[in-house]
Backbone as a printed PyTorch tensor [residue, N CA C, xyz], in Angstrom:
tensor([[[-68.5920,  -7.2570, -25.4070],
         [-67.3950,  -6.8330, -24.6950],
         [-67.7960,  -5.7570, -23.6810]],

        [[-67.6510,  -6.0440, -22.7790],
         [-67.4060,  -5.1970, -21.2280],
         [-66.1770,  -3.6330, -21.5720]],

        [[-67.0300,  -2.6250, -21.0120],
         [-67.0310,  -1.8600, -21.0300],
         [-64.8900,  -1.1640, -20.7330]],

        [[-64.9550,  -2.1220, -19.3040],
         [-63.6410,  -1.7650, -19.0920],
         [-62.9490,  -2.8900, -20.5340]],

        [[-63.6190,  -4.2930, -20.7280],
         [-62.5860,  -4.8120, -21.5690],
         [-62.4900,  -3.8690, -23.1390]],

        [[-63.0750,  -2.9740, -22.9830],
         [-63.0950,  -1.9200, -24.3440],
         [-61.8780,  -1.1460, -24.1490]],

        [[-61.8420,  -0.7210, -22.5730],
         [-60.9010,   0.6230, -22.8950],
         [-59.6290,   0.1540, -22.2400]],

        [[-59.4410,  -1.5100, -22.1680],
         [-58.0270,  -2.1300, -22.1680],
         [-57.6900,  -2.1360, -23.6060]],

        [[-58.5950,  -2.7120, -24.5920],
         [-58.7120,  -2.8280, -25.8230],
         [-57.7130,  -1.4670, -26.4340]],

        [[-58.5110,  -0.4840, -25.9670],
         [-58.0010,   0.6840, -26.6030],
         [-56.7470,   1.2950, -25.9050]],

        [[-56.5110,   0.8960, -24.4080],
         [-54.7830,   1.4450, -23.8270],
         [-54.1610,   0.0610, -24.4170]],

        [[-54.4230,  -1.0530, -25.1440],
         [-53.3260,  -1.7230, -25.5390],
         [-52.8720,  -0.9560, -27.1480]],

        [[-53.6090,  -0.6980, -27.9440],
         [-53.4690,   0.0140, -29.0280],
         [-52.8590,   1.4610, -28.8960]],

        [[-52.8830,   1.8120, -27.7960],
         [-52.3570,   2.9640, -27.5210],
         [-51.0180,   2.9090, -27.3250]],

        [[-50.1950,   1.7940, -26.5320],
         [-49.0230,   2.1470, -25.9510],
         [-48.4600,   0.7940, -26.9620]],

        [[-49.3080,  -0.0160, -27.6540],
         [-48.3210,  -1.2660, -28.2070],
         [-48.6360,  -2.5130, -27.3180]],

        [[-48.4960,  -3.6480, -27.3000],
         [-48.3860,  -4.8370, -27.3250],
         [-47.4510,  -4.5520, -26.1490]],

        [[-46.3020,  -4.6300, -26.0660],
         [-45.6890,  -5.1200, -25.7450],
         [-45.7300,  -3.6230, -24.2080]],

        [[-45.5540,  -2.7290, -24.2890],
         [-45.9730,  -2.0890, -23.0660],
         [-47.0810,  -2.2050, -22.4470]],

        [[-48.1630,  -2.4360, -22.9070],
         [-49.2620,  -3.1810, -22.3570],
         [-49.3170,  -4.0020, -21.3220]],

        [[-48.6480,  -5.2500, -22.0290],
         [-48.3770,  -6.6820, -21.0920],
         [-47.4820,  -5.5120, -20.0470]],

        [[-46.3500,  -5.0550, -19.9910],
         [-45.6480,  -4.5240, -18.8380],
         [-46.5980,  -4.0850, -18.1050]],

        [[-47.6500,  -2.9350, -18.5760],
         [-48.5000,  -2.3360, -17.1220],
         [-49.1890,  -3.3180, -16.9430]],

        [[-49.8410,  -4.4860, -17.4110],
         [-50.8390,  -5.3050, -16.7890],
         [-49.9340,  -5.6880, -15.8190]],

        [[-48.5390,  -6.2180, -16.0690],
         [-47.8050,  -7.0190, -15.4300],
         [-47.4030,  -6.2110, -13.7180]],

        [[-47.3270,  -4.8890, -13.4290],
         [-46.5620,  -4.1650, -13.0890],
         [-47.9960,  -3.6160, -12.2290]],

        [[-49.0710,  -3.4070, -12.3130],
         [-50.2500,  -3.0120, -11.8300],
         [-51.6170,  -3.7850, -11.7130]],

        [[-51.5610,  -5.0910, -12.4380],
         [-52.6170,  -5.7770, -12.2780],
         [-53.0070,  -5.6960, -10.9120]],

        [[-54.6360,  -5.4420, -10.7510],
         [-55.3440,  -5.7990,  -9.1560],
         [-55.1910,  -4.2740,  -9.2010]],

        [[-54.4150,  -3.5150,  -9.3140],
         [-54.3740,  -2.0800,  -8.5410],
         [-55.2050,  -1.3150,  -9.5520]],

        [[-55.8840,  -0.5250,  -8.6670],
         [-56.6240,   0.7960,  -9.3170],
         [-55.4790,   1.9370,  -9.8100]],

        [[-55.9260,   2.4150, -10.4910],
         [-54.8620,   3.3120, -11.2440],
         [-55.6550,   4.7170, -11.6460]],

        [[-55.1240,   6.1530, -11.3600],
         [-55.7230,   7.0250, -11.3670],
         [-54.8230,   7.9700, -12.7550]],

        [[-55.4170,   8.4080, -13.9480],
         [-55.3530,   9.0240, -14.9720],
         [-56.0320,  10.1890, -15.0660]],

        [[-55.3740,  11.3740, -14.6520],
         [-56.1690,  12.7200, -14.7920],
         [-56.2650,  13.2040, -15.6920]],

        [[-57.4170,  13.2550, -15.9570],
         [-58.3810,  14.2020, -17.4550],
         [-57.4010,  15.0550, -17.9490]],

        [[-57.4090,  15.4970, -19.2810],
         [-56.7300,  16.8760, -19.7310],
         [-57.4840,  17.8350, -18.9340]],

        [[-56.6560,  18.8200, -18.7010],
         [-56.5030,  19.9520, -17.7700],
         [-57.1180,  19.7270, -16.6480]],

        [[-57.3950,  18.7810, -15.9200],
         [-57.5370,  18.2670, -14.5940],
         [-56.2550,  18.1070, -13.5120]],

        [[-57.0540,  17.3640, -12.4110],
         [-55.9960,  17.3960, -11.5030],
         [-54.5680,  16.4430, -11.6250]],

        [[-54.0130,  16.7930, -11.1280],
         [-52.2510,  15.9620, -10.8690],
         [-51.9260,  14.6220, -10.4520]],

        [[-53.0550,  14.8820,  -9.4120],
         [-53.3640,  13.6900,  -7.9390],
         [-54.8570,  13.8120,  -7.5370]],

        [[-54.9790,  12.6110,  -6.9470],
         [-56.4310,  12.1770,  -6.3500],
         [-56.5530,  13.7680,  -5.2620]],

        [[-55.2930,  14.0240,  -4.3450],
         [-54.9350,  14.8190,  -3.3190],
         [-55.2360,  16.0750,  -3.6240]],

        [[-55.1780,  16.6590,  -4.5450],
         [-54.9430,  17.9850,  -5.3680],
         [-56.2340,  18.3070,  -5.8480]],

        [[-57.3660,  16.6740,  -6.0070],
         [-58.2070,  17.2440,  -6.4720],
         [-59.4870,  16.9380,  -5.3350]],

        [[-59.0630,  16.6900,  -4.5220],
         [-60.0990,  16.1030,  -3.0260],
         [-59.4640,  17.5620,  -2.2360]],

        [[-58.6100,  18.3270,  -2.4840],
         [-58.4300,  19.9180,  -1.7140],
         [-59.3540,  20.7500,  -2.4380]],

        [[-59.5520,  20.8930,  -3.6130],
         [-60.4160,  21.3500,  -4.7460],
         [-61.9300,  21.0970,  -4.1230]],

        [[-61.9990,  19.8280,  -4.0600],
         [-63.4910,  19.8520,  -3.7010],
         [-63.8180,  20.5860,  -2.3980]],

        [[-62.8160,  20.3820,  -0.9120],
         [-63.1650,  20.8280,   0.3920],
         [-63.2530,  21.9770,  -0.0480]],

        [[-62.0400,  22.6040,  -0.7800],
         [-62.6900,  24.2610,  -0.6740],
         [-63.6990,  24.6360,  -1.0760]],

        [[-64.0020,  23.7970,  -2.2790],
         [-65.6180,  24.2220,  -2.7010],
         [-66.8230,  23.9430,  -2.0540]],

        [[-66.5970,  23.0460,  -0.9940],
         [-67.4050,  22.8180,  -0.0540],
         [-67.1410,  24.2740,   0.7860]],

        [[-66.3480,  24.1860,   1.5660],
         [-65.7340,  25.5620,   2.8110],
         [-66.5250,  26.6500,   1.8610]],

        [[-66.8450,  26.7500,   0.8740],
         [-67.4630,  28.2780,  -0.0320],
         [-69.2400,  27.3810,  -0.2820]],

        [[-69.8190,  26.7910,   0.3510],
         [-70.9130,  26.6320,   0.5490],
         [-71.4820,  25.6310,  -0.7040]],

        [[-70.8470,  25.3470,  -1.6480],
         [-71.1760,  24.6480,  -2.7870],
         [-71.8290,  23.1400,  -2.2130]],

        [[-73.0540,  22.9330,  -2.8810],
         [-73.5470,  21.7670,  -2.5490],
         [-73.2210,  20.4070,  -2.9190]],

        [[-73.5870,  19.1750,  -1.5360],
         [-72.8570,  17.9570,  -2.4570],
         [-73.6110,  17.7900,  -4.0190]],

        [[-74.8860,  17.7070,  -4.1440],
         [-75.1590,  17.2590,  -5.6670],
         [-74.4030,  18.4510,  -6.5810]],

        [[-74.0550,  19.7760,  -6.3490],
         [-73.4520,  20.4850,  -6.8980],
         [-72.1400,  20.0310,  -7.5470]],

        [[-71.5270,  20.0740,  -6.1600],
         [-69.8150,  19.0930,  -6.0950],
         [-69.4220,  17.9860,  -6.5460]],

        [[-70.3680,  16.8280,  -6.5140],
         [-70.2820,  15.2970,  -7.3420],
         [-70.7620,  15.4770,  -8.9560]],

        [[-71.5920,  16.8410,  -9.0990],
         [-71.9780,  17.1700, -10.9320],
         [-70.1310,  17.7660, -11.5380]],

        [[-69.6630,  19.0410, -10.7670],
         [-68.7900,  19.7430, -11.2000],
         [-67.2530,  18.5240, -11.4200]],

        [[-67.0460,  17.7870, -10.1570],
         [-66.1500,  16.5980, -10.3520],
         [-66.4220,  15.3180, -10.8870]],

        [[-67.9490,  15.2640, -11.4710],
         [-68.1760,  14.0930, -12.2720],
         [-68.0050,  12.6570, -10.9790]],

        [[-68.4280,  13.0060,  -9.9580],
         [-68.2740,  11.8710,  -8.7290],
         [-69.5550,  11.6480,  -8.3970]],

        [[-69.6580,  10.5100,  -7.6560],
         [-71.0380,  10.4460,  -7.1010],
         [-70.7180,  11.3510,  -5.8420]],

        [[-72.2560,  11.3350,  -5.3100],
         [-72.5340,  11.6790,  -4.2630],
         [-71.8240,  11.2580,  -2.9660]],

        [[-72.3300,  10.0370,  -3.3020],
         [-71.5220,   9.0680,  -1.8360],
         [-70.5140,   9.3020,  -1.7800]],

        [[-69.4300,   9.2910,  -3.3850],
         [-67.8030,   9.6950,  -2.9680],
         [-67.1720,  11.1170,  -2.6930]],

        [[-68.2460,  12.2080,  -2.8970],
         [-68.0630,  13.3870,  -2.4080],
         [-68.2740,  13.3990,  -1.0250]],

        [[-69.2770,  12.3400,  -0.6010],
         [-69.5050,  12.5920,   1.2490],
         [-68.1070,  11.9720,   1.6750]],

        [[-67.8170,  10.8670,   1.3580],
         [-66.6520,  10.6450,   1.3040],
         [-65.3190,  11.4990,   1.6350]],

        [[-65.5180,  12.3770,   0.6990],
         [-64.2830,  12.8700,   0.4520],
         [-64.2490,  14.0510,   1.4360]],

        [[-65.6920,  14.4980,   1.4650],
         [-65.6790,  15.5880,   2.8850],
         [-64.8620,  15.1110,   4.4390]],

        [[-66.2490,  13.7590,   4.5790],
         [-66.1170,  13.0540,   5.7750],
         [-64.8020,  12.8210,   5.8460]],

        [[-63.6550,  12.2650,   5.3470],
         [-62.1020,  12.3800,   5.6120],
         [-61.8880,  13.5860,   6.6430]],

        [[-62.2640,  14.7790,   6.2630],
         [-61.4700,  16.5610,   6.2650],
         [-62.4410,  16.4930,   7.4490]],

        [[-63.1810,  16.3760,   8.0740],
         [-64.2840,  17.0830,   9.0530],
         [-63.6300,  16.1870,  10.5370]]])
């Protein structure tokens, strides 16, 4: 079993059978963003987080370790703001 088919496995046991089928039904195809305990709110909230820590000199391999992102999606996330 595939890694994501594990942790469908485990949000179907989580919410029930029958809410399950609703979010597959209601979000299938779409990416879906779940913020960590005591993390950010929004993707938005936490891509301002990173620029500032960039604007205070923090490095990308620094910035993709502290947000658990790659590299590429921290250049990313700069390259937007610049």
């Amino acid at each position: 079993m595939s890694k994501n088919e594990l942790k469908l496995k485990r949000l179907e046991g989580i919410t029930g059978s029958e809410i399950f089928k609703e979010i597959l039904e209601v979000f299938s195809g779409n990416r879906i963003y779940f913020p960590g305990r005591g993390d950010f709110s929004s993707i938005a909230e936490r891509n301002e987080a990173i620029w500032k820590d960039f604007c205070q000199n923090m490095s990308i391999p620094d910035l993709a370790s502290k947000y658990s992102l790659s590299v590429d999606s921290i250049y990313r996330i700069i390259d937007c703001r610049v």
